[in-house]
Backbone bond lengths (Angstrom), bond angles and torsions (degrees), N, CA, C in turn:
res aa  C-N    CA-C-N  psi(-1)  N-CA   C-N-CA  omega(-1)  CA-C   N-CA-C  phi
1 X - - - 1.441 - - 1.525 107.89 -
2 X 1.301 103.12 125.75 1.475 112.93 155.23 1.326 123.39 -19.69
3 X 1.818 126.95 125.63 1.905 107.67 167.95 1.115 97.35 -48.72
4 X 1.461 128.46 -63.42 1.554 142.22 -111.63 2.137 82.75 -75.60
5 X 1.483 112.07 -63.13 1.565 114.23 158.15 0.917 123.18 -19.28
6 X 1.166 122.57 -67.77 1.814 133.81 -167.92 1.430 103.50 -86.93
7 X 1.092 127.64 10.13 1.408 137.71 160.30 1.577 117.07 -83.16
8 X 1.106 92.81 -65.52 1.783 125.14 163.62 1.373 114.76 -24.58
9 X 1.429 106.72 -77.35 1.178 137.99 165.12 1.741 109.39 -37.32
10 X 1.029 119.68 -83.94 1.388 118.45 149.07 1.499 134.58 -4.17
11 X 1.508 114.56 -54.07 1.117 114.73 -147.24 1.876 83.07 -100.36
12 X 1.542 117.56 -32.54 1.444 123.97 -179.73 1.666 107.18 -60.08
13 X 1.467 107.52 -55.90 1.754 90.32 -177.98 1.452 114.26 -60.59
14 X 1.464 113.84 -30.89 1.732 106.16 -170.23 1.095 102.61 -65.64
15 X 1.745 144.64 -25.74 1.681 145.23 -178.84 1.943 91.06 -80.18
16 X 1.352 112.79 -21.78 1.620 98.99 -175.63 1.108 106.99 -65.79
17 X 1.405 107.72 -54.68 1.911 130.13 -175.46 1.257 104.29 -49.20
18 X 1.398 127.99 -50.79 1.278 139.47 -176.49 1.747 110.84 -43.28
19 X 1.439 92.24 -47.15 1.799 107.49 -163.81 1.411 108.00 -80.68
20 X 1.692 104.93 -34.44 1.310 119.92 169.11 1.429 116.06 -63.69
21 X 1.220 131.39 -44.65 1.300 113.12 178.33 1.398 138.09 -97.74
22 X 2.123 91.07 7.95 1.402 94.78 167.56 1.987 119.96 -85.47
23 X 1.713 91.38 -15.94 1.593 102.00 163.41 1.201 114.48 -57.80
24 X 1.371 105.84 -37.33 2.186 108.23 -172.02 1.700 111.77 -70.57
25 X 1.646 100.19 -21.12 1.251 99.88 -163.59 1.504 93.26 -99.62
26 X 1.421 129.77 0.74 1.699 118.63 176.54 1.963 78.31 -95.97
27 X 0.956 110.53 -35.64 1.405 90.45 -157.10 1.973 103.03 -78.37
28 X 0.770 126.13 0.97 1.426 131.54 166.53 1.767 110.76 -99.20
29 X 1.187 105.98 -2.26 1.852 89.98 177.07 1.646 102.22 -92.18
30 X 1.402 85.51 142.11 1.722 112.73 170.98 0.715 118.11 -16.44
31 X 1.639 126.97 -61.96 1.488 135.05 -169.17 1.154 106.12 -69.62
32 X 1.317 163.14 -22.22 1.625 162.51 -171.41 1.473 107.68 -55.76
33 X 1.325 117.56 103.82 1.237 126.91 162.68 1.185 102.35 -81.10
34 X 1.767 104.31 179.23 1.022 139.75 176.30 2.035 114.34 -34.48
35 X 1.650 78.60 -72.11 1.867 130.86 -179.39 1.948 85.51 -42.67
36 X 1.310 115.83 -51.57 1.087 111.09 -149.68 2.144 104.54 -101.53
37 X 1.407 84.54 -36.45 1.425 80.10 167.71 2.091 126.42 -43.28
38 X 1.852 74.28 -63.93 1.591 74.55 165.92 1.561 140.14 -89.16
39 X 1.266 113.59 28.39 1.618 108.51 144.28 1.390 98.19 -114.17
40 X 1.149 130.02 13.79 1.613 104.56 128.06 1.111 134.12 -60.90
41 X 1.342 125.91 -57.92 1.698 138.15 169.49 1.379 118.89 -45.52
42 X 1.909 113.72 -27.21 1.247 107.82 167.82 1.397 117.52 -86.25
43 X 1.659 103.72 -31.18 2.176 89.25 165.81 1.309 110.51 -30.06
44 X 1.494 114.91 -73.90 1.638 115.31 -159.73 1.360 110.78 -38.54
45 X 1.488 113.88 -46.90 1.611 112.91 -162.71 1.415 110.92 -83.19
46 X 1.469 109.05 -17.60 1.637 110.20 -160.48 1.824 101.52 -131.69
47 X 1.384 107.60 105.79 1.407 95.79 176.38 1.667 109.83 -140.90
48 X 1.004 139.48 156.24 1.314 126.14 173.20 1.114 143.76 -69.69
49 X 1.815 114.40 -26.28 0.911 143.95 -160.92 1.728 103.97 -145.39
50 X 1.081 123.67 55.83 1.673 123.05 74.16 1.385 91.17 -140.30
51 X 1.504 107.73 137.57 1.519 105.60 -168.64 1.760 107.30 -61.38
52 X 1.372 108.47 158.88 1.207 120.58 -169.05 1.639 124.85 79.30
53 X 1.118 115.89 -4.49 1.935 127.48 166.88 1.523 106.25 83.14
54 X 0.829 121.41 -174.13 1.445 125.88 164.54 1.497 132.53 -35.67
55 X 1.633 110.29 -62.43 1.106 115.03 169.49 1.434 131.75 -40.55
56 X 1.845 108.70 -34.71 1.475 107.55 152.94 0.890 152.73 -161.98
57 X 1.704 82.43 89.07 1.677 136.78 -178.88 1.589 95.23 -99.34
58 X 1.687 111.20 -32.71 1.375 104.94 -159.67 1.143 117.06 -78.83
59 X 1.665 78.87 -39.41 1.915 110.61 173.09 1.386 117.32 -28.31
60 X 1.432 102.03 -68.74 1.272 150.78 -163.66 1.773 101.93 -43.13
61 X 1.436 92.07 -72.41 1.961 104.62 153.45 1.401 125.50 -44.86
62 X 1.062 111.97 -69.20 1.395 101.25 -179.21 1.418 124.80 -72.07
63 X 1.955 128.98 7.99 1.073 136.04 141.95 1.694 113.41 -63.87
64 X 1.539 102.84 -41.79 1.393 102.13 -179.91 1.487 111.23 -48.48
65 X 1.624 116.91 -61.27 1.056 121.13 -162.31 2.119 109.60 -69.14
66 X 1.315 92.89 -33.89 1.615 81.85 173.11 1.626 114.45 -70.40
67 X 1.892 128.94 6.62 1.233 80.53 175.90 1.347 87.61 -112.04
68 X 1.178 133.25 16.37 1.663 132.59 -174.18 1.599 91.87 -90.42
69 X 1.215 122.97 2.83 1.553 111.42 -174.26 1.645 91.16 -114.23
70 X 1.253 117.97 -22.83 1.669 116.43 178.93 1.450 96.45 -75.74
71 X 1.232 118.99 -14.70 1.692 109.43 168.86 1.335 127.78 -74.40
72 X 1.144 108.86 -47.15 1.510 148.25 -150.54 2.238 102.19 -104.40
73 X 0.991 91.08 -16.68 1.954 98.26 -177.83 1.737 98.50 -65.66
74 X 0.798 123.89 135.27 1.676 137.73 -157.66 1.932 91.29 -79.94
75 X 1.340 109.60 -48.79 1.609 118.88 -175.85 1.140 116.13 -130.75
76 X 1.681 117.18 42.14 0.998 146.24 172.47 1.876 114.10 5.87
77 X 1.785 88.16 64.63 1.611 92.64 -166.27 1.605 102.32 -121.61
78 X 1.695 120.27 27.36 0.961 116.14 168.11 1.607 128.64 78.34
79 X 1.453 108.96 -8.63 1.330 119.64 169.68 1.333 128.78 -25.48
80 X 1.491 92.65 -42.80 1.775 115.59 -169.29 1.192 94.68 -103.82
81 X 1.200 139.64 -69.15 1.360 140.04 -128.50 1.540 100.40 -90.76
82 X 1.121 130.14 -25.28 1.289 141.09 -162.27 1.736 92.32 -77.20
83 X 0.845 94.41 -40.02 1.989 102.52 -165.76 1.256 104.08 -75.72
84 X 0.949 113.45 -22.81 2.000 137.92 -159.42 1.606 83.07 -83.46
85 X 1.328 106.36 -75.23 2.151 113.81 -162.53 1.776 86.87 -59.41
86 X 1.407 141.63 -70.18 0.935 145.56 -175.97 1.818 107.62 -15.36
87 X 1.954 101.59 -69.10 1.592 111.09 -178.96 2.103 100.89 -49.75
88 X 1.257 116.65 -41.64 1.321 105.81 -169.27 1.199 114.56 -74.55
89 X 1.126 129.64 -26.51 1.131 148.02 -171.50 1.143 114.24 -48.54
90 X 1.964 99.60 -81.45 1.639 109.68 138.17 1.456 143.95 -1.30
91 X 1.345 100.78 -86.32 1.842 102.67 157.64 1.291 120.36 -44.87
92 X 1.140 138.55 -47.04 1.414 125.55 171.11 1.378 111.06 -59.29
93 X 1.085 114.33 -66.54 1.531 138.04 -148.71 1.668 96.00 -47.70
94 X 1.856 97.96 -77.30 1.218 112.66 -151.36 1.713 100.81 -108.51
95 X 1.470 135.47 -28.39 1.272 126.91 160.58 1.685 125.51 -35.88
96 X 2.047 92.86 -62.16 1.601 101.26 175.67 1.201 122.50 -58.96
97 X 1.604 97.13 -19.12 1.875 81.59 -167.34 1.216 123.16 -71.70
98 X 1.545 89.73 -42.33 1.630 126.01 -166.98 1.802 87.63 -61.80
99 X 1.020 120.43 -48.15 2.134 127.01 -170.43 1.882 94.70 -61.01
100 X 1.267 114.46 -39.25 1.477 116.59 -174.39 1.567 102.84 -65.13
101 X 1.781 100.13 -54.36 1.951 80.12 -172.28 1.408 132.55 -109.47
102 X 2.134 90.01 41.98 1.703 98.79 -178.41 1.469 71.18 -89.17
103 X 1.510 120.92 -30.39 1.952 106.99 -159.07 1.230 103.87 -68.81
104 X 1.276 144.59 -41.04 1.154 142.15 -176.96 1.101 118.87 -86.43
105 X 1.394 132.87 -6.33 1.283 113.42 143.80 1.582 124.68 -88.46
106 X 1.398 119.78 -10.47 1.267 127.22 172.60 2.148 104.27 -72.98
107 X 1.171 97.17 -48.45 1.880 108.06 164.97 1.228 122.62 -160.14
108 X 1.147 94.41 71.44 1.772 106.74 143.07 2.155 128.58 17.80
109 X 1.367 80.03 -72.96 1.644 87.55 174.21 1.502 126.70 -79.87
110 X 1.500 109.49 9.74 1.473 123.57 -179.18 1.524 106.98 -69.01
111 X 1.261 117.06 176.84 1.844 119.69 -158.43 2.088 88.36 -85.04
112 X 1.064 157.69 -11.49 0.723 139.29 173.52 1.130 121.71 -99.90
């Protein structure tokens, strides 16, 4: 890998972490109701821009990266890549769902 890449790369998760733990830190203040908890849980799943919310945005990546590794696998036997579609899989599948019906049971009348 490229420095200038692995720089890149670098410098993008530390603004992820960044964003990520300013979500942890709204979602840990006092004031967070119910009402409010869960349109938090629906940001992640529901966003406009990139369709499908966060959850799969992540997806989305780590499909990317499993099929650049089905390229790139020396004996193209899936070692990597298999685990890769598997992790995305996951996040869609069973992350979102599970994020959809903490919101609706946290509130019910929310947009999802």
């Amino acid at each position: 890998m490229s420095r200038t890449r692995l720089e890149r790369v670098r410098a993008a998760v530390g603004i992820a972490s960044l964003a990520l733990q300013q979500i942890e830190d709204d979602l840990t203040a006092d004031d967070v109701d119910q009402e409010e908890l869960a349109a938090i849980l629906r940001e992640l799943i529901e966003d406009t821009d990139p369709p499908g919310g966060f959850m799969a945005s992540v997806a989305q990546l780590v499909t990317v990266a499993a099929r650049r590794a089905e390229q790139i696998e020396p004996d193209r036997d899936g070692d990597a890549s298999c685990p890769l579609h598997e992790a995305a899989a996951l996040l869609t599948d069973n992350a979102g769902q599970r994020l959809i019906w903490a919101a609706r049971a946290l509130h019910p009348q929310g947009d999802i």
